[in-house]
C-alpha positions as CSV (number, residue, x, y, z in Angstrom):
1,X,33.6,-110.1,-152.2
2,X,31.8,-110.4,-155.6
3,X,32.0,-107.0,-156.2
4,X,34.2,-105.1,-158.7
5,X,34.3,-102.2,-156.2
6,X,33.0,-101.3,-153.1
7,X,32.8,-97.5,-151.3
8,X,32.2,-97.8,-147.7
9,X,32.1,-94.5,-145.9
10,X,35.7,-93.0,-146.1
11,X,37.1,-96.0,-148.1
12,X,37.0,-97.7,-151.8
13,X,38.0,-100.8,-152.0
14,X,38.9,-102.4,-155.5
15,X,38.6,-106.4,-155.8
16,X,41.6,-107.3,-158.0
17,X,40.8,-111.0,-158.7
18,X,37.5,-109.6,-160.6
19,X,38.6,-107.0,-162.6
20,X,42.1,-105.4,-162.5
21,X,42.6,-102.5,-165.4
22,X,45.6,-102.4,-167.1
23,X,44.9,-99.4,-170.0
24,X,43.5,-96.0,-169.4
25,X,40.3,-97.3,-171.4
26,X,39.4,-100.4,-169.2
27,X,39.8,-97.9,-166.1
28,X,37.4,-95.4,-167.6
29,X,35.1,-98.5,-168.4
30,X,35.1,-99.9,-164.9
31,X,32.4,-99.5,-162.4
32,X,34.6,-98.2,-159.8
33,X,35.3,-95.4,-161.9
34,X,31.8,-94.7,-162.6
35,X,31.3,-95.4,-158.7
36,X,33.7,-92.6,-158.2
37,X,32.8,-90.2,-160.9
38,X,29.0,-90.4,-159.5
39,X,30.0,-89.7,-156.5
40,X,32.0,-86.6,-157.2
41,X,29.4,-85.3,-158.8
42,X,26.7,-85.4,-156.6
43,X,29.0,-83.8,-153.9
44,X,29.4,-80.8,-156.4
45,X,26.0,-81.0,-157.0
46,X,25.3,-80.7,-153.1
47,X,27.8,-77.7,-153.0
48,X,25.9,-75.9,-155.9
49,X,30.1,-76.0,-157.0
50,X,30.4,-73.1,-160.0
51,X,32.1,-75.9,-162.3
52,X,29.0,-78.3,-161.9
53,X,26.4,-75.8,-162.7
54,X,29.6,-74.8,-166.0
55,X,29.5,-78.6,-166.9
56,X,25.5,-79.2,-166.4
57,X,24.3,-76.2,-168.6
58,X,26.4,-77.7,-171.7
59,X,25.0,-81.0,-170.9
60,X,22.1,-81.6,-173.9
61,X,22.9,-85.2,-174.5
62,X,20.2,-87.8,-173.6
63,X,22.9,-89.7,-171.1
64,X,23.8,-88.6,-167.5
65,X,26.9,-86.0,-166.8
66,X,28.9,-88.9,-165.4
67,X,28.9,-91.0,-168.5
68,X,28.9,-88.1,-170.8
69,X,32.2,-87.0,-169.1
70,X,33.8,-90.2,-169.0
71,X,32.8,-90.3,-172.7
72,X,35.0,-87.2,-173.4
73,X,38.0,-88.4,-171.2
74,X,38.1,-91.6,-173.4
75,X,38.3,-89.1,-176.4
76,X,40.5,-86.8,-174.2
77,X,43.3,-89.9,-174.4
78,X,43.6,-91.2,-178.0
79,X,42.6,-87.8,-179.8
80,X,43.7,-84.2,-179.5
81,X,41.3,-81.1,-178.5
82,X,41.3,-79.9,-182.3
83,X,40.2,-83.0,-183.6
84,X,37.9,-83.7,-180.7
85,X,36.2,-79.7,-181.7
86,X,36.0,-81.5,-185.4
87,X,32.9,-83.8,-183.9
88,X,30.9,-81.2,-184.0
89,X,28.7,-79.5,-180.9
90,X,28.5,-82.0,-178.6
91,X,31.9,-81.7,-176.8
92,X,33.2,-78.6,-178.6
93,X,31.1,-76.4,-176.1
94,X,32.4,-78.0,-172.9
95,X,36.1,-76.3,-174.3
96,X,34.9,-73.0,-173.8
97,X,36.2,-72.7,-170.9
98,X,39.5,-74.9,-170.4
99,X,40.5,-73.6,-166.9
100,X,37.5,-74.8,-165.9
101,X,37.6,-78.2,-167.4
102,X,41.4,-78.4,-166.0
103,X,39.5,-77.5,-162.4
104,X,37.1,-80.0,-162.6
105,X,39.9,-82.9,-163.4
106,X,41.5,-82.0,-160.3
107,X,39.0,-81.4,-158.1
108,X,38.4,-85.1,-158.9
109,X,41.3,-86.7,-159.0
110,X,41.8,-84.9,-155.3
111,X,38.6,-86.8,-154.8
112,X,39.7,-89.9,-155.7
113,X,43.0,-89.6,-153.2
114,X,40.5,-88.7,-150.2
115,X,39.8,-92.0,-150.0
116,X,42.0,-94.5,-148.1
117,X,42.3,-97.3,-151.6
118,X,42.4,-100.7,-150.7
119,X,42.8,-103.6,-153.2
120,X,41.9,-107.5,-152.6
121,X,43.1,-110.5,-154.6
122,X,41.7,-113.9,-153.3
123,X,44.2,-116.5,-153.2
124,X,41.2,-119.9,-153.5
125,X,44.3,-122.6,-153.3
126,X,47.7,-122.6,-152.2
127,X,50.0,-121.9,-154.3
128,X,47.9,-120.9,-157.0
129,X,46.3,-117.3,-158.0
130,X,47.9,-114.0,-157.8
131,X,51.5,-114.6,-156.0
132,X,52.8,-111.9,-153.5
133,X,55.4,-110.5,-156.0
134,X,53.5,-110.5,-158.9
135,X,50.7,-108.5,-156.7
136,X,53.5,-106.0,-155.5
137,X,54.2,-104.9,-159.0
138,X,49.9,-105.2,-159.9
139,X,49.7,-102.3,-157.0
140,X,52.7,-100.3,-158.5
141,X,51.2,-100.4,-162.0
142,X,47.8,-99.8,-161.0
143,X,49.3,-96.6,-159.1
144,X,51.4,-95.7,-162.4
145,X,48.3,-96.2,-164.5
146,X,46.1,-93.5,-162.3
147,X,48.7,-90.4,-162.9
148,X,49.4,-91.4,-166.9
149,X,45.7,-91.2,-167.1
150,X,45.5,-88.4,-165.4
151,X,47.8,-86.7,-166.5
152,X,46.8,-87.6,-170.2
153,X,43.6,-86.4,-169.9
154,X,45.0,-82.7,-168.9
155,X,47.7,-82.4,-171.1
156,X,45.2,-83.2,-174.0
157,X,43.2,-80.5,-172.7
158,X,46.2,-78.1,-171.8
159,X,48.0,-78.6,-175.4
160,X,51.0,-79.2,-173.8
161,X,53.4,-81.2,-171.3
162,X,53.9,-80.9,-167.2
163,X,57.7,-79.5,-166.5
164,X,57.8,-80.7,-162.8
165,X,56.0,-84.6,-162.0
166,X,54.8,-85.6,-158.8
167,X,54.5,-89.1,-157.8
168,X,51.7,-88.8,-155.5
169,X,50.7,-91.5,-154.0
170,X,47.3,-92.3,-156.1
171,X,47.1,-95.5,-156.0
172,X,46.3,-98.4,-153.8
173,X,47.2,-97.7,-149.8
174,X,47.5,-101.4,-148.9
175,X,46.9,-104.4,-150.9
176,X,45.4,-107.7,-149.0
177,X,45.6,-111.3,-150.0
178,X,43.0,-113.4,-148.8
179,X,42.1,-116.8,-148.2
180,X,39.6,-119.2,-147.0
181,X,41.7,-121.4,-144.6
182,X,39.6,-123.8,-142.5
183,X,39.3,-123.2,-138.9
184,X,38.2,-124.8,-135.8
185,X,35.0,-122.9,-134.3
186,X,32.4,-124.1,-131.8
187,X,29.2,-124.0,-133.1
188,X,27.7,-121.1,-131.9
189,X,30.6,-119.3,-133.9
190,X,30.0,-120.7,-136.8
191,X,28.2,-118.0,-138.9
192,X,32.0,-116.5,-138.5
193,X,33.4,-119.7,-140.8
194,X,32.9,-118.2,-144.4
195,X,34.8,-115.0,-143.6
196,X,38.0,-115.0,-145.8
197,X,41.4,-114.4,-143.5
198,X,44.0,-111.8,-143.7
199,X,47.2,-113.6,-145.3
200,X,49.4,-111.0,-146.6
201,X,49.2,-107.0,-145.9
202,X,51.3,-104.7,-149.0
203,X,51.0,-101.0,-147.5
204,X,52.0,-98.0,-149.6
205,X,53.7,-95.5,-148.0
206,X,52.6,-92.9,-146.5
207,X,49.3,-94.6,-144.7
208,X,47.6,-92.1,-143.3
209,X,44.0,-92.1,-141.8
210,X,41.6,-89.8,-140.3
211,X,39.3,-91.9,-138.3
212,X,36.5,-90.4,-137.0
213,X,37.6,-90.1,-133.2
214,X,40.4,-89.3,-131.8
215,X,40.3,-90.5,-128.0
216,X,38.9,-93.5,-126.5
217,X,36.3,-93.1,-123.6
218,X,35.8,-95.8,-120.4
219,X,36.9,-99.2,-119.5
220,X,35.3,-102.4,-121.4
221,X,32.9,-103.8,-119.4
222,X,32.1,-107.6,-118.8
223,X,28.7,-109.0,-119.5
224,X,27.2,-112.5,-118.4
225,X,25.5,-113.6,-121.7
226,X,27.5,-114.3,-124.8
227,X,26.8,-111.1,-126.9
228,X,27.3,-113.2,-130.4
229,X,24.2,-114.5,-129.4
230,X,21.6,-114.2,-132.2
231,X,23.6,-112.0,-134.3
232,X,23.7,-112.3,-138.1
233,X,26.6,-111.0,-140.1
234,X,27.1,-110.8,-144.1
235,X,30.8,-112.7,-145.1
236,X,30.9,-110.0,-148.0
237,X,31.5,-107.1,-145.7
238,X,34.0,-108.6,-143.2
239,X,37.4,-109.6,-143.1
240,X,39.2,-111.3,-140.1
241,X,43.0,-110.5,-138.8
242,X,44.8,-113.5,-137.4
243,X,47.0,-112.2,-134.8
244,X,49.8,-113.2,-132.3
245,X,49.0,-111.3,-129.2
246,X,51.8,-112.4,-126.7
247,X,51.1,-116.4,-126.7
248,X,47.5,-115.9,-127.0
249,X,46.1,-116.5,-130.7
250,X,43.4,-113.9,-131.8
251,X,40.9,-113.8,-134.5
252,X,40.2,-110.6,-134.8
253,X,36.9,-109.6,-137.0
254,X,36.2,-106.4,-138.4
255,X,33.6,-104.6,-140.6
256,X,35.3,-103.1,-143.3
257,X,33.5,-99.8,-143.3
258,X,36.8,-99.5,-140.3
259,X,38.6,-100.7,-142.9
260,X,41.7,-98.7,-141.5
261,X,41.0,-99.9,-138.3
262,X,41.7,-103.3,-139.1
263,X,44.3,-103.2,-141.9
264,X,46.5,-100.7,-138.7
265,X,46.4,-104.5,-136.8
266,X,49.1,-105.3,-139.5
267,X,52.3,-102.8,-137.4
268,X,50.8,-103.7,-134.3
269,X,50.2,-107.4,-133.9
270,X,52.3,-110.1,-135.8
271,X,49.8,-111.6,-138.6
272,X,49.8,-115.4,-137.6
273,X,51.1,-117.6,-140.4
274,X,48.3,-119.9,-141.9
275,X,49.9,-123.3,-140.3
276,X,49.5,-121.4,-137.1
277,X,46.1,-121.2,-136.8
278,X,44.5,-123.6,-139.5
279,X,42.3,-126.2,-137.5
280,X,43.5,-124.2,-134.3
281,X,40.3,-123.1,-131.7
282,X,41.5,-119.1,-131.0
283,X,42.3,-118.0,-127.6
284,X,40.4,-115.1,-128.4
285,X,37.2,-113.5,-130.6
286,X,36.6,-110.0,-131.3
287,X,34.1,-108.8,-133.6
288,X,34.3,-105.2,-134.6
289,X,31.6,-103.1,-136.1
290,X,28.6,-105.2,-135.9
291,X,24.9,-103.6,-136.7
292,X,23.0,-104.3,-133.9
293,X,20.6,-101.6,-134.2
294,X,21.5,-100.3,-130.6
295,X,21.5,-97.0,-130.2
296,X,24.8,-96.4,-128.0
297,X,27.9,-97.1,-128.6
298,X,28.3,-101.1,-127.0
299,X,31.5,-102.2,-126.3
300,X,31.7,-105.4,-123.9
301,X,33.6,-108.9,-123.4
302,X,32.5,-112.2,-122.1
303,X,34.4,-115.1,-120.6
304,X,33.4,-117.9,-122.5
305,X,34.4,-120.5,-120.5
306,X,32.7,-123.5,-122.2
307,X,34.3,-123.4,-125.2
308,X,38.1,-121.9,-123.1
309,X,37.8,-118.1,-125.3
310,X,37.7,-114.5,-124.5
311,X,35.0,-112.7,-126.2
312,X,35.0,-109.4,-127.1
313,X,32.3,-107.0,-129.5
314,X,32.1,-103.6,-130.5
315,X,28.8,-102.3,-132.3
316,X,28.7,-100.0,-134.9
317,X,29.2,-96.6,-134.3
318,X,30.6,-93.8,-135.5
319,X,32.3,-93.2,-131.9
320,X,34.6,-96.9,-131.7
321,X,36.2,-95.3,-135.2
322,X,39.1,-95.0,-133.2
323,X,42.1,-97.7,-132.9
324,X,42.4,-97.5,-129.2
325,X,39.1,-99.2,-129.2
326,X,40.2,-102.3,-131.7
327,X,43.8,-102.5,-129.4
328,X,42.8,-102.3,-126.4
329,X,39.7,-104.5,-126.4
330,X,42.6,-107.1,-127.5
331,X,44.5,-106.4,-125.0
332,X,42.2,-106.5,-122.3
333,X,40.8,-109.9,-123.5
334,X,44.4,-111.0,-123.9
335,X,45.2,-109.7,-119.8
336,X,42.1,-111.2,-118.8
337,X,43.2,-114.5,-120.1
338,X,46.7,-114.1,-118.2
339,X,45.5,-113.5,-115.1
340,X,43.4,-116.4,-115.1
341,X,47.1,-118.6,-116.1
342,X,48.5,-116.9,-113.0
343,X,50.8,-114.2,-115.0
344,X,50.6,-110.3,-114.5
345,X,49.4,-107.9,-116.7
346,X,51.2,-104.6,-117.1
347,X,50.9,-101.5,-118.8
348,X,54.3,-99.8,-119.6
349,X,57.1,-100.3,-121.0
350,X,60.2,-102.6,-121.2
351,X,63.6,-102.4,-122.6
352,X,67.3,-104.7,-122.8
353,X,69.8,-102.8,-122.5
354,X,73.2,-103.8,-123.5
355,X,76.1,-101.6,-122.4
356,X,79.5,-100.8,-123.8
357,X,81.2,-102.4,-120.9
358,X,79.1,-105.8,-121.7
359,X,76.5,-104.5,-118.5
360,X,73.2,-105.8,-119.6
361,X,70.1,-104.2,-117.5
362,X,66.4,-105.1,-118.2
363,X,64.3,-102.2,-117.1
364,X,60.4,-101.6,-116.8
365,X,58.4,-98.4,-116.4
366,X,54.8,-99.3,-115.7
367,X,52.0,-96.5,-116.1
368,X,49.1,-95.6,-117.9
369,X,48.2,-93.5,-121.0
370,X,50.3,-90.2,-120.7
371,X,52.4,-91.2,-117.6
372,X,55.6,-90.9,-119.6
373,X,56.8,-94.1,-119.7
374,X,58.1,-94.6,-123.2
375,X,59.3,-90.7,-123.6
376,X,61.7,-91.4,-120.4
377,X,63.3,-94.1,-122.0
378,X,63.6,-92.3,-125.4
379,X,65.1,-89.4,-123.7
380,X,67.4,-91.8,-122.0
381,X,68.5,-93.7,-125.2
382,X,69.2,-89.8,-126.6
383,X,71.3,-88.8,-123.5
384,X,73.3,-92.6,-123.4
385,X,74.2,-93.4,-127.1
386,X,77.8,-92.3,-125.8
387,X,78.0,-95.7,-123.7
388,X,74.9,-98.0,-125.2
389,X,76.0,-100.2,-127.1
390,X,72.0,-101.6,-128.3
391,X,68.9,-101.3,-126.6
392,X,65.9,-103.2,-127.1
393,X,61.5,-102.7,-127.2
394,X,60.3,-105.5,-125.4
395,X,57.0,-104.1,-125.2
396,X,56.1,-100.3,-125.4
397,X,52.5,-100.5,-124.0
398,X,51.4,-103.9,-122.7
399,X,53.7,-107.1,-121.6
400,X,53.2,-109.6,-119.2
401,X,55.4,-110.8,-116.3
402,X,55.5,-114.7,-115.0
403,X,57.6,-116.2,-112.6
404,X,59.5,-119.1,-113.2
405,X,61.7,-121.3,-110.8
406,X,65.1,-119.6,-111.2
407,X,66.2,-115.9,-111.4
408,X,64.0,-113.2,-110.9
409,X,60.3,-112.4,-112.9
410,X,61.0,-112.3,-116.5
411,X,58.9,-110.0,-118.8
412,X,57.5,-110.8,-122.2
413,X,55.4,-108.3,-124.2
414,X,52.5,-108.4,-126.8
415,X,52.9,-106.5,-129.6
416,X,55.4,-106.1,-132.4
417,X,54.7,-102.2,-132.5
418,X,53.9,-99.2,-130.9
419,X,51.0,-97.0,-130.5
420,X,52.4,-93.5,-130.3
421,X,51.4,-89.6,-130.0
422,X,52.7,-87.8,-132.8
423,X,52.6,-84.8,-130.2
424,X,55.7,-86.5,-128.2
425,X,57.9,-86.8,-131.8
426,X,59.7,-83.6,-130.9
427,X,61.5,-84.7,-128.0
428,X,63.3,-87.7,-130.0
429,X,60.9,-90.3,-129.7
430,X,62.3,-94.0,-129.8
431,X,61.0,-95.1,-133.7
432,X,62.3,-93.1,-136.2
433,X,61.8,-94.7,-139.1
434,X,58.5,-92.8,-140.2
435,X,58.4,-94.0,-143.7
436,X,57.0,-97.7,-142.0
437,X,54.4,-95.4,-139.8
438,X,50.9,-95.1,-140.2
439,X,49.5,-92.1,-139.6
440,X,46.0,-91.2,-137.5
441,X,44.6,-87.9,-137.6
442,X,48.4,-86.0,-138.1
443,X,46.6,-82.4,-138.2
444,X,44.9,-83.3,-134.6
445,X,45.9,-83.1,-131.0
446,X,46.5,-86.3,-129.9
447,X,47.5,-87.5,-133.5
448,X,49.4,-90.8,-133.9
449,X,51.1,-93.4,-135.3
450,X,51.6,-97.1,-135.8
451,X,55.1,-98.3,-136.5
452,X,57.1,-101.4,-135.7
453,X,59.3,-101.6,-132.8
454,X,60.3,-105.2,-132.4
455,X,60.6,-109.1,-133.3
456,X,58.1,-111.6,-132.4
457,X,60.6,-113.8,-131.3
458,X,62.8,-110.8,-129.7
459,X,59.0,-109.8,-127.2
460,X,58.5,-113.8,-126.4
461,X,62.3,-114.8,-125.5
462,X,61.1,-113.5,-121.9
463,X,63.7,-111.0,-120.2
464,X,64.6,-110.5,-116.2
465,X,63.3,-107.8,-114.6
466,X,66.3,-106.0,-113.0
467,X,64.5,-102.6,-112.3
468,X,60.7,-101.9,-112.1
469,X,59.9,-98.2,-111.7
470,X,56.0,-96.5,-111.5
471,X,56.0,-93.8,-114.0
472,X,54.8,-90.6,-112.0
473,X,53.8,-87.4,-114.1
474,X,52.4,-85.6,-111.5
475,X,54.7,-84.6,-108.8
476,X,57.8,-82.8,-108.3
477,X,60.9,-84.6,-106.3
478,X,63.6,-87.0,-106.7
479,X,63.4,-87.8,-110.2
480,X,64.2,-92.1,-109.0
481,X,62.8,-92.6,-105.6
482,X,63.7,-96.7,-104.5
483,X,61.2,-98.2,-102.2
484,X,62.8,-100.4,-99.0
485,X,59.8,-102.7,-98.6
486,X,56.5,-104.3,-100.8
487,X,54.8,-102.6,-98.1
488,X,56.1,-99.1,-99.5
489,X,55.9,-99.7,-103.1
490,X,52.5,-101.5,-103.5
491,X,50.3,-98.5,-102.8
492,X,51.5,-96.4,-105.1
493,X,51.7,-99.0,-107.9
494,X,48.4,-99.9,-107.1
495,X,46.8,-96.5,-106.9
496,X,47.7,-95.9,-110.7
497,X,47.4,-92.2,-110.4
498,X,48.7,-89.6,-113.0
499,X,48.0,-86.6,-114.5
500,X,45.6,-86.9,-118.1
501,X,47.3,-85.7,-120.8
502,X,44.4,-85.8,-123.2
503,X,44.9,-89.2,-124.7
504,X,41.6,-90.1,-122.7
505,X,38.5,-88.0,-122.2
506,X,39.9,-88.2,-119.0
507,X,41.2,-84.6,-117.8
508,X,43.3,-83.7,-114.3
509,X,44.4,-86.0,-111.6
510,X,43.3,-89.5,-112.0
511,X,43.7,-92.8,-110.7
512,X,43.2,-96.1,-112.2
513,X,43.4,-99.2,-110.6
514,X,47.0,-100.6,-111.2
515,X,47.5,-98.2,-113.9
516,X,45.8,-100.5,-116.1
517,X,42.1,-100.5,-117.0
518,X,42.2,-103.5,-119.8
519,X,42.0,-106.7,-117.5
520,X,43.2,-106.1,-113.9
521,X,40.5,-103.5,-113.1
522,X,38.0,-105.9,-114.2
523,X,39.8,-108.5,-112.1
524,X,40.3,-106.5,-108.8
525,X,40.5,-109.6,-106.7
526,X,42.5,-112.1,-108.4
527,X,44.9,-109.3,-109.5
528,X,45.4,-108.4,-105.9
529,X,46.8,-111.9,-105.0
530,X,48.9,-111.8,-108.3
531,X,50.9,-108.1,-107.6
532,X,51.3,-109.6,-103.8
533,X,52.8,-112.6,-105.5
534,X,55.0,-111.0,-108.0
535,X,56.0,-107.9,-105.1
536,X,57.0,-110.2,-102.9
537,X,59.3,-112.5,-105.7
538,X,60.9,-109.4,-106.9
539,X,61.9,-108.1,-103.2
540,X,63.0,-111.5,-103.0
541,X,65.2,-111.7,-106.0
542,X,66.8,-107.9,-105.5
543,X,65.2,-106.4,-108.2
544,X,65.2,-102.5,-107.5
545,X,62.0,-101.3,-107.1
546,X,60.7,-97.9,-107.0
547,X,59.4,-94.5,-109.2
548,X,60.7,-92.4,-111.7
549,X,58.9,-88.7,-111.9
550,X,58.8,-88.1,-115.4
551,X,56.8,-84.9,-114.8
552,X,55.5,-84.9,-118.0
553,X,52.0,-83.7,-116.7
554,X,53.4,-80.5,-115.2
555,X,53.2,-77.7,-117.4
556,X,56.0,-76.4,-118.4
557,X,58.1,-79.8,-117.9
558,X,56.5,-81.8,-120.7
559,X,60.4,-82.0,-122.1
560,X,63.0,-81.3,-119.2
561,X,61.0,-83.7,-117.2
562,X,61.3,-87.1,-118.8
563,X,65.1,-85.7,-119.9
564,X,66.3,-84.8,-116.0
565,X,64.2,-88.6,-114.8
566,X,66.2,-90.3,-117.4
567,X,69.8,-88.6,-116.5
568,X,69.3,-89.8,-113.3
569,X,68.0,-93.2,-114.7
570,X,71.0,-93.5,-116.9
571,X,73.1,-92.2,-113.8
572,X,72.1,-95.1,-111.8
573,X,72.4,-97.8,-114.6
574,X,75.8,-97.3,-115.4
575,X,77.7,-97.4,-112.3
């Protein structure tokens, strides 16, 4: 993290605590800029662009085009274009043409907000360094700084002021205070020690991203041998995530050419607190984005039993540059560990309802990706506003349910946000507060967003399960179907089958074990005894089990399915 600036692939990333501009001049100065600059130009170069080839030819000087340019925008800011033409030949010529000169400004300065900005400050001691606050108003000046000298620079040229300002967002996307905490790692993790830690995320509104992919392929697979074995990393292009995943604590890894990938943890996962994991051995490791020189994409997890952790790794490749592949290898690791503590994984959703009438109702929809879990309960918060009176996320993907010795099974989730297709905004999904969203890929099918849903201490307070319903998108009937008997119900909860919607590669009518393939499909047998354990407990303690046919992968009912399902839903609820 020695480095003024850093460009990895799609990202720049400005180190704050070695060099922070605060005047036009020092930002022209810096070698970011330069960084920048030479990169803009080559592209144009690469293009054979008209204004590079306008720009080269009036090049004589000695000096390359980056510096001569960044030369005449230093001139550009304390001197006007008359007296600038008064220096004689040597800038007066690139003024013959000023449209073209205003073209080239803003073809860079679009540059310059292509890339996802990221700023770091290293915080060495407690207490000391570059405070939140004071870092806040460092990324709002540093922001304010870019369009005055921007700005500046064409006005000088133009020979006259803007009438209508926009403030763009060209500054920093998300600011990141580090640290270098202590923590507990066996020795065979050690070479993961040096890598600073995650203490503070500042994102800028909007946050949007265009990762490379934009679905996720497979299940991750298990592998016998450690597979951080022999690997060698450098601390100066890492960066780990400390996260609360349910109970389980995470250190979460990441290379930060997926710079995105990692910073998106920060709307999913609750950043553990630095008394929460200092001298603390994690519950799980994942390392994403490591160069192994493999040519396919690798993407595996090993039960590291020794030492009481969940491993997980993703290589580098261009095709894990998707966040499905950083949250669900968490996941997965994190279901893993709770079938091995006796709990059961499952993927769906879960809400508290409280009514007008004091009624409270704790309901879970269980299915996987594109099953129309989380639109039927949106579409049935729509429809019952009139007698709702709140109505709680207690996990909108993954949760876990236990069983304790009174009362039915309660549920508990794992994440403090939501992982959501744009695509399913229209019909009223549950989060509207956008402005907290980060965006993926918003001009592509399956687009989506990130955005907080719930507390960390709202998902872990642990809920009864009054009813538990299999989300089914394929078939047309009853829109809630109650089974009589575990006998009835297991198969078709077990069978996991639904109709891919495209958030997969996945395509048609298909089946996955449990509806879940992060943790009980790579735990068949032991995950078998738990559903006939947690089946028979929830027969036991009346809870109403049964299916809710969303219909959402019928064409043509992608709207009026999940709305009819939850009428009846909300029918049945408030008797």
């Amino acid at each position: 993290m020695s480095l003024e600036t850093t460009i990895n692939r799609n990202s720049i990333t400005m180190n704050f605590t070695v060099k922070y501009c605060n005047n036009s001049i020092s930002l022209l100065d810096s070698s970011g800029f330069k960084k920048v600059i030479t990169a803009f130009l080559e592209e144009l170069e690469r293009k054979e662009v008209p204004v590079y080839i306008y720009l080269k030819e009036r090049n004589n000087e000695d000096k390359e085009l980056n510096e001569v340019m960044t030369d005449f925008f230093k001139l550009l800011m304390v001197l006007k274009v008359d007296k600038i033409s008064m220096l004689g030949e040597k800038y007066l010529k690139f003024l013959d043409d000023r449209d073209i000169l205003i073209e080239f400004i803003e073809r860079l300065y679009n540059f310059w907000r292509k890339f996802e900005r990221y700023a770091i400050v290293k915080n060495s001691k407690r207490g000391e360094g570059l405070q939140n606050v004071n870092f806040i108003e460092a990324i709002n000046n540093f922001k304010n700084l870019i369009l005055k000298t921007y700005r500046e620079i064409e006005e000088s040229i133009l020979g006259y002021k803007y009438r209508v300002y926009r403030q763009l967002s060209a500054g920093i996307n998300a600011g990141i205070i580090l640290n270098s905490t202590k923590r507990n790692c066996p020795a065979e993790y050690s070479f993961l020690e040096k890598i600073p830690f995650i203490e503070t995320i500042i994102l800028q509104p909007p946050f949007i991203t265009y990762p490379k992919r934009n679905t996720r392929t497979g299940t991750f697979q298990e592998v016998k041998e450690n597979p951080f074995k022999d690997i060698t990393i450098s601390k100066e292009n890492w960066l780990c995530y400390p996260a609360k995943v349910g109970d389980s604590l995470a250190f979460i890894y990441f290379n930060r050419d997926f710079m995105s990938q990692g910073v998106a943890l920060c709307n999913l996962f609750e950043l553990a607190r630095e008394e929460e994991y200092i001298n603390r051995r994690p519950d799980i490791l994942y390392i994403y984005g490591v160069k192994d020189f493999e040519q396919e994409m690798k993407t595996v997890f090993y039960n590291d039993k020794e030492n009481n952790m969940m491993i997980g790794y993703a290589n580098y490749s261009e095709d894990i540059d998707y966040f499905g592949y950083m949250k669900k290898m968490i996941l997965t690791l994190h279901n893993i560990r709770m079938i091995e503590k006796g709990n059961l994984p499952i993927h769906g959703a879960m809400v508290n309802i409280i009514m007008k009438n004091g009624k409270k109702i704790n309901v879970v929809i269980m299915g996987d990706s594109g099953a129309g879990k989380s639109e039927s309960l949106e579409a049935f918060r729509n429809l019952s506003e009139k007698y709702v009176k709140d109505m709680k996320i207690i996990f909108d993907d993954m949760g876990t349910l236990t069983i304790e010795e009174k009362g039915s099974p309660k549920g508990y989730g794992t994440e403090i946000g939501a992982f959501v297709r744009l695509d399913d905004l229209d019909i009223g999904y549950a989060y509207k507060e956008i402005d907290r969203s980060i965006f993926m890929n918003p001009d592509k099918i399956n687009s989506r967003i990130i955005i907080p849903v719930a507390s960390y201490n709202d998902i872990m307070k642990g809920y009864p399960i009054d009813i538990f319903l299999y989300a089914n998108n394929y078939e047309v009937g009853e829109e809630i179907e109650f089974f009589n008997s575990m006998e009835e119900a297991i198969p078709i909860f077990k069978a996991g089958k639904r109709m891919a919607k495209g958030t997969t590669s996945e395509k048609g009518l298909v089946d996955s074990y449990f509806a879940n393939p992060f943790g009980p499909v790579q735990n068949i047998e032991k995950t078998d005894i738990l559903i006939d354990k947690f089946f028979i407990e929830m027969f036991k303690k009346g809870v109403k089990v049964g299916q809710i046919r969303t219909q959402l992968g019928i064409s043509g009912n992608e709207k009026e399915g999940p709305k009819r399902a939850a009428e009846k839903l909300f029918d049945f609820i408030k008797r």
